[in-house]
C-alpha positions in Angstrom: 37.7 150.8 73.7 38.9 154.2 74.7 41.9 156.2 73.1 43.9 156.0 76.2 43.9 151.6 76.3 45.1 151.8 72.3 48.0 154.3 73.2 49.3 151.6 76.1 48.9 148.9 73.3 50.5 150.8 70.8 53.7 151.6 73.5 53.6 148.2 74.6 53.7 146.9 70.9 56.5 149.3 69.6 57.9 150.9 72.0 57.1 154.5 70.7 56.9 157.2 72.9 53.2 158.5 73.6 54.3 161.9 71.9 55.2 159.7 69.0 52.1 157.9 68.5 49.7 161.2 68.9 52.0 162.8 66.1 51.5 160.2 64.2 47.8 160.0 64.8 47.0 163.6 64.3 49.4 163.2 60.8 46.6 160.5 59.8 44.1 162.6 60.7 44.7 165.4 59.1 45.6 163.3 55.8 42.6 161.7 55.5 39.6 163.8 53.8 36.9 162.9 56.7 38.2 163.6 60.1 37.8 160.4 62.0 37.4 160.1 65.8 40.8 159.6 67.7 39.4 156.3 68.5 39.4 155.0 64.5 42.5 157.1 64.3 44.7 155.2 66.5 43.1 152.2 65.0 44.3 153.1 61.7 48.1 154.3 62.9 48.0 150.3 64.6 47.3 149.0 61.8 49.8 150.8 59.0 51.9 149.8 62.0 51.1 146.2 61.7 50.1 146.2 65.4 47.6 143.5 66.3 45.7 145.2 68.9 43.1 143.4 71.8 39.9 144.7 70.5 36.6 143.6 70.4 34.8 145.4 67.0 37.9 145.5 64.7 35.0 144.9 62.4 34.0 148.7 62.4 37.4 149.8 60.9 37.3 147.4 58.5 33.5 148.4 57.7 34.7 152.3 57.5 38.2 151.5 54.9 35.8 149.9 52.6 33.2 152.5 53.0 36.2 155.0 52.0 37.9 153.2 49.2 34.8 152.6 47.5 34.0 156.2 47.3 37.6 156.8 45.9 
């Protein structure tokens, strides 16, 4: 799933502006210490949003938090 179809979830979900939603993605971005893609950025923003988004490998982000906390 490209960047552009989670943006239209994430509008249609919370009715942020687009502006809002990049912000908020590049704020989670540059928080995290590995740059992710935008892709598993705005997947990440979804979900502290508690947005259930229509994807098909939700598995991968799921994969990549665990990967990360157990480094912590």
């Amino acid at each position: 799933m490209n960047s552009e179809k989670l943006i239209i979830q994430i509008i249609k979900n919370t009715g942020l502006s687009r502006g809002e939603i990049i912000e908020m993605t590049e704020r989670k971005k540059n928080h995290l210490r590995e740059s992710p893609s935008d892709t598993l950025a705005l997947l990440l923003t979804a979900k502290e949003l508690a947005i259930g988004l229509d994807i098909s490998n939700n598995r991968c982000l799921d994969d990549w938090i665990y990967s990360r906390v157990n480094k912590s």
